[in-house]
C-alpha positions as CSV (number, residue, x, y, z in Angstrom):
1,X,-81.5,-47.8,-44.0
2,X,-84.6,-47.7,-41.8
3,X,-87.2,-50.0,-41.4
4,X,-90.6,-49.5,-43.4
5,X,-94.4,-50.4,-43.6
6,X,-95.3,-52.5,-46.9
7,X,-97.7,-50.9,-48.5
8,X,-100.0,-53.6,-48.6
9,X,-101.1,-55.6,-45.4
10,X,-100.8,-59.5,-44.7
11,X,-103.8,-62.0,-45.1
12,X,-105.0,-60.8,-41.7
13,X,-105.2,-57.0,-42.8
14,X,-102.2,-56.4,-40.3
15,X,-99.3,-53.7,-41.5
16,X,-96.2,-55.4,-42.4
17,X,-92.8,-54.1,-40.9
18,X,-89.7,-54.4,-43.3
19,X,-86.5,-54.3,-41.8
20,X,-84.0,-54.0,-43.8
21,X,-85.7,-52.5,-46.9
22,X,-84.3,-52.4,-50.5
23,X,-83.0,-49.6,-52.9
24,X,-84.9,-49.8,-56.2
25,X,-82.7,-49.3,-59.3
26,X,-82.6,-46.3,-61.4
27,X,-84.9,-46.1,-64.3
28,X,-81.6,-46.8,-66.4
29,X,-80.8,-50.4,-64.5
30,X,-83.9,-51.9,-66.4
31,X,-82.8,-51.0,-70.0
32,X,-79.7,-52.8,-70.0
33,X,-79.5,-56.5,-70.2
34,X,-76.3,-56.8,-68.3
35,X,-77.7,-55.2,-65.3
36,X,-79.6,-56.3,-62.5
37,X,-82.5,-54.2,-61.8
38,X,-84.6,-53.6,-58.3
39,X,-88.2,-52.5,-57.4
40,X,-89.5,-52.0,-54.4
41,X,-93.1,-52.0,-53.0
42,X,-95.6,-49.3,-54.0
43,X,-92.4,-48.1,-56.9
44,X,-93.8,-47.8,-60.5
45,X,-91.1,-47.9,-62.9
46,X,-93.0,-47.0,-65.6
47,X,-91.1,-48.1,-68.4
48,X,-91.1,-50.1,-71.1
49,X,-89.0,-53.1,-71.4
50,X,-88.5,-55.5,-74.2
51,X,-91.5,-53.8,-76.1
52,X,-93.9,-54.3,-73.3
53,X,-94.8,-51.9,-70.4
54,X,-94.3,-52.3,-66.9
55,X,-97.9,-51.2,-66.2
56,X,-100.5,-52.3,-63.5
57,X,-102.7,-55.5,-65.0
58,X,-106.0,-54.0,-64.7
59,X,-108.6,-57.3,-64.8
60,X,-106.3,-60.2,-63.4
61,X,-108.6,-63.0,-62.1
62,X,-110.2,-62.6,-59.0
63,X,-111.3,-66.3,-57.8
64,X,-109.7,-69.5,-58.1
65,X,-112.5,-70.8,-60.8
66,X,-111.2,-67.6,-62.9
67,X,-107.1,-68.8,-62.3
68,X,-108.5,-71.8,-63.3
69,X,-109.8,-70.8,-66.5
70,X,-106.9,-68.9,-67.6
71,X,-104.7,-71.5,-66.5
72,X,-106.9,-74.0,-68.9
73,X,-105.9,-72.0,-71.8
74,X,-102.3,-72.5,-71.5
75,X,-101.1,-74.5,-74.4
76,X,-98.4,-76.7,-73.4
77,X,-97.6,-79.9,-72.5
78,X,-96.5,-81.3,-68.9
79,X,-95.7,-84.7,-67.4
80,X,-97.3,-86.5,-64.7
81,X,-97.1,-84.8,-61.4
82,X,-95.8,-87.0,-59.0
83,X,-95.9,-85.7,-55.3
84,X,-93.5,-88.0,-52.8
85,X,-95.9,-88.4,-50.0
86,X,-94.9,-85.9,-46.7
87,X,-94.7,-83.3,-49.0
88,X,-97.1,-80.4,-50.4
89,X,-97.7,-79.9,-54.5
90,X,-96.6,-76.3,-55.4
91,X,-95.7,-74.3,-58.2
92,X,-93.6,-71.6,-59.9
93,X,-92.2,-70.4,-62.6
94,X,-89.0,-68.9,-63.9
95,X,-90.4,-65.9,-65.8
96,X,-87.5,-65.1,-68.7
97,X,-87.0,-61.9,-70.5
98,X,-85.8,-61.9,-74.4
99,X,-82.7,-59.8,-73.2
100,X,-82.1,-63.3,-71.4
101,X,-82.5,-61.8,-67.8
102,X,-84.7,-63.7,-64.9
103,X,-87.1,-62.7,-62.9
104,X,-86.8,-63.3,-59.2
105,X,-88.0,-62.0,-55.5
106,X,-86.8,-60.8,-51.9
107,X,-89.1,-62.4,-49.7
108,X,-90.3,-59.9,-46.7
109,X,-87.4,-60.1,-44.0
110,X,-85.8,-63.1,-45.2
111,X,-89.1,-65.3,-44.9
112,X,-87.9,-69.1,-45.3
113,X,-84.2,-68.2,-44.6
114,X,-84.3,-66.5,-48.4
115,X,-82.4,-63.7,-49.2
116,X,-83.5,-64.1,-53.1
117,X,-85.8,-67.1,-54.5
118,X,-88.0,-67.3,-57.4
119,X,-91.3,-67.4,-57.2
120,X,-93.6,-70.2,-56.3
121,X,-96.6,-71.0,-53.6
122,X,-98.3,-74.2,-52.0
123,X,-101.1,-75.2,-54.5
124,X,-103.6,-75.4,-51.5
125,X,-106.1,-77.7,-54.0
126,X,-105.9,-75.7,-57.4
127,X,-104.2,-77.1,-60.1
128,X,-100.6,-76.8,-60.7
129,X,-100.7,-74.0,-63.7
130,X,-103.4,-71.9,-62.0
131,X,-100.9,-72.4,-58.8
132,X,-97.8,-70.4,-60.5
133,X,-99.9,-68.4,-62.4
134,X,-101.0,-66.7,-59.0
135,X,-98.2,-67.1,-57.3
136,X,-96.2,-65.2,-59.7
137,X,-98.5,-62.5,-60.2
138,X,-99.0,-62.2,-56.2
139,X,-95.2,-62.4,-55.3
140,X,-93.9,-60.0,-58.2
141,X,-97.1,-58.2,-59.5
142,X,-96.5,-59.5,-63.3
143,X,-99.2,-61.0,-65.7
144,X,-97.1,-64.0,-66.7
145,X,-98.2,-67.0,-70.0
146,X,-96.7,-70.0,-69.6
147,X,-94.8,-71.8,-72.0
148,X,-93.3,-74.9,-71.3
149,X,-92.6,-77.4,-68.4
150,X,-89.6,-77.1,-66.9
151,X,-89.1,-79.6,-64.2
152,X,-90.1,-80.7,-60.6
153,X,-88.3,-79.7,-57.7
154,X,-87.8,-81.7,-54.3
155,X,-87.7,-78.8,-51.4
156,X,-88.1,-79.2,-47.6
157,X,-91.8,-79.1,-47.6
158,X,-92.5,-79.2,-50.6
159,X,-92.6,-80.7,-54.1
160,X,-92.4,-77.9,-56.9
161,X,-93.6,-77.7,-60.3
162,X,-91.3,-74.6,-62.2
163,X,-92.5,-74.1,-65.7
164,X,-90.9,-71.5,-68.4
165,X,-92.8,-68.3,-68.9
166,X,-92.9,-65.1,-70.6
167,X,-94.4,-61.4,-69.0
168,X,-97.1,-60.1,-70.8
169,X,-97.5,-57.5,-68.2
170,X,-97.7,-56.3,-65.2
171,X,-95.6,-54.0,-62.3
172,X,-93.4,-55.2,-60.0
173,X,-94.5,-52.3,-57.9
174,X,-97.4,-54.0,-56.9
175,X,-96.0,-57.3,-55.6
176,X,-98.0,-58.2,-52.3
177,X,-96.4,-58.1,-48.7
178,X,-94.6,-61.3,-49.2
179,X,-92.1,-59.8,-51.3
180,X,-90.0,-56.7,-50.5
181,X,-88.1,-56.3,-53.8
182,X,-88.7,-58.0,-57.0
183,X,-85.5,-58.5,-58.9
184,X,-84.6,-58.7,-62.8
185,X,-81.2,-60.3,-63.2
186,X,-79.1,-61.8,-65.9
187,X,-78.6,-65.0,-65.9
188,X,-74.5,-64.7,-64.8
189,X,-75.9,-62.7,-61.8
190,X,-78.1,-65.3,-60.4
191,X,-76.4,-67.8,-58.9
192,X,-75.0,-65.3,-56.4
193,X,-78.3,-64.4,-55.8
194,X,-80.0,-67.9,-55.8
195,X,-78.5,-69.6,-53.4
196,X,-81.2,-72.2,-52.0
197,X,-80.7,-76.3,-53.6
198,X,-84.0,-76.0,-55.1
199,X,-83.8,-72.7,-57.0
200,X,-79.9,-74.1,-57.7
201,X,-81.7,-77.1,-59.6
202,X,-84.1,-74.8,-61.3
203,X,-81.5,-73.0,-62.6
204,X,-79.4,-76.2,-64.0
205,X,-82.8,-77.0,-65.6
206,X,-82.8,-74.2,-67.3
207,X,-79.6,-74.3,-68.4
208,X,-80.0,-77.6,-69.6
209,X,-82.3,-76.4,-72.0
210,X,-79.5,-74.2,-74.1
211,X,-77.0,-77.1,-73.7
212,X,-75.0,-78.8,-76.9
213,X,-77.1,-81.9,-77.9
């Protein structure tokens, strides 16, 4: 397949050149929970899933005193964050549908040696729930609430916060030029496709929640 622009330009309002683009999924992949379905940038799959559109968020934040706020309002509860020193806080989340399927990304030509990951971001001074909820809504274009702590991650540079969290909206469409395909897989599919230590240890996390006793 030939290479392609992203359709929105890096931090430094330069174009982005994709490779080796993905294919998105057809408009039935994303109504069946046993398949894995693909969007590309600038694709709207304008459909609904699980009772909620996939539909551009039209007034997400737009400083870090707004993630902040919005972050505040999550009610959950969290341990201490304990950051090893050498390495950066960061955080993510592992967005879950109620067909049981995960969201997850393609970074932009393989960035990080990842074919797949989820998604997650250096919290560069904000605080650690305003820190996924921006880097989940740059790096897969969805309006996310988080639900739960999920556990803390040791990965080469840095130390990750993953929390649980449900979509409330959003497109996938609109993920920004560090992602060329955002990915909705069940959970079976996903450890083909998540293939990194760290997002392996999310994963058992996760399925630690579901296990007997």
């Amino acid at each position: 397949m030939p290479s392609t622009y992203h359709p929105s330009s890096d931090n430094k309002g330069r174009q982005v050149l994709i490779r080796r683009p993905h294919l998105p999924s057809s408009a039935a992949a994303w109504g069946h929970a046993q398949a894995t379905a693909r969007c590309v940038p600038g694709q709207s799959p304008d459909v609904e899933l699980n009772g909620v559109l996939m539909a551009p968020w039209l007034r997400p934040p737009e400083s870090d005193d707004a993630w902040e706020a919005l972050a505040a309002g999550e009610p959950l509860q969290e341990p201490a964050f304990n950051c090893p020193a050498g390495l950066q806080p960061a955080a993510g989340a592992i967005v879950l549908e109620p067909d049981g399927r995960i969201w997850c990304v393609a970074p932009t030509n393989g960035f990080g040696g990842h074919e797949f990951t989820l998604p997650k971001g250096r919290a560069d001074g904000r605080g650690l729930r305003a820190t996924a909820l921006i880097e989940v809504f740059e790096e897969t274009g969805l309006q996310i609430r988080l639900l739960s702590f999920l556990c803390d991650v040791r990965r080469t540079l840095t130390y990750t916060r993953f929390y649980l969290a449900e979509r409330l909206g959003g497109c996938p469409g609109l993920a920004g030029w560090e992602t060329q395909a955002v990915v909705l897989a069940p959970r079976a599919a996903l450890s083909a496709l998540l293939t990194h230590p760290g997002d392996t240890l999310v994963l058992a996390s996760l399925d630690g929640l579901s296990a007997p006793g």
